[in-house]
Legacy VTK file of the C-alpha trace (Angstrom):
# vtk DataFile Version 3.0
C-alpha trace
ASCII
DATASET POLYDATA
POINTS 69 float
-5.987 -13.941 -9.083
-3.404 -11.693 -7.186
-1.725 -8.647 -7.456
1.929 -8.414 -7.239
3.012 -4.818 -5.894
6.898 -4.104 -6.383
7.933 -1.119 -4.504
5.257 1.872 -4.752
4.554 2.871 -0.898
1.642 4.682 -1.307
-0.319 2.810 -3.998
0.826 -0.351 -1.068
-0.089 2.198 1.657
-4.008 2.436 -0.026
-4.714 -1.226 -0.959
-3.227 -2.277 2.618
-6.368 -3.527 3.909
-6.331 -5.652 0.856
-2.750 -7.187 1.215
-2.759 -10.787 2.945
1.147 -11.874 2.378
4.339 -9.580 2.523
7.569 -10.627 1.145
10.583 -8.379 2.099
13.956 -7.811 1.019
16.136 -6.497 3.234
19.679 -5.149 2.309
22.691 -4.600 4.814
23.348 -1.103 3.714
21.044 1.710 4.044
20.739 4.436 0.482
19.442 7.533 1.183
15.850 7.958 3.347
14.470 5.298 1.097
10.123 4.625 0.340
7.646 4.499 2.876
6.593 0.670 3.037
3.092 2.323 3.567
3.011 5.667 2.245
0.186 8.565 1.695
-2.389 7.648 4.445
-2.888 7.560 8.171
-1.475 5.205 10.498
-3.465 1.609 10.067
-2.146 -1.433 12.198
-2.208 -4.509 10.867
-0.692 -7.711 11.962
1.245 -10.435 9.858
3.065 -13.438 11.597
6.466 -14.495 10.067
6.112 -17.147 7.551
9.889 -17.851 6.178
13.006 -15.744 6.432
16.439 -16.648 3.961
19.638 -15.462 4.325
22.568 -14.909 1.751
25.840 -14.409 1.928
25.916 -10.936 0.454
23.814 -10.627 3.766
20.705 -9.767 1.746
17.620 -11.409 4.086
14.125 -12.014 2.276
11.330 -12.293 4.833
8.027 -13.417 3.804
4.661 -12.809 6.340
1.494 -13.460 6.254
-1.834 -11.532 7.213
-3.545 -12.314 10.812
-7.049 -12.492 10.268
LINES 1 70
69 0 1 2 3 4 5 6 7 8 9 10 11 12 13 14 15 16 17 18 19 20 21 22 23 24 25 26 27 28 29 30 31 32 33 34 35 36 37 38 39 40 41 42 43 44 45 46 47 48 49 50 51 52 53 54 55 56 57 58 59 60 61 62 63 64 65 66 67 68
């Protein structure tokens, strides 16, 4: 069973060594300084490889990535 994290950067920041798959949503306008992706702990790199993009027409792009193990 999986957890599905909506938003939240630092809860996503702490269980980041736990996530395997990313989906992003991407708008074309920028509101404010916006959330942390990965909030509330030091810097941890972590690699992901590009597993679909789509693209609207309200130019909205969701990006989905996997984990590299």
């Amino acid at each position: 069973m999986g957890i599905f994290l909506c938003g939240g950067g630092d809860l996503a920041g702490h269980l980041l060594p736990e996530i395997d798959r990313l989906i992003l949503k991407r708008n074309p306008i920028a509101l404010a300084a916006g959330v942390p992706l990965f909030g509330g702990v030091t810097f941890q790199p972590a690699s992901f490889h590009a597993v679909s993009a789509r693209r609207f027409a309200s130019g909205v792009v969701i990006e989905e990535y996997e984990r590299v193990r």
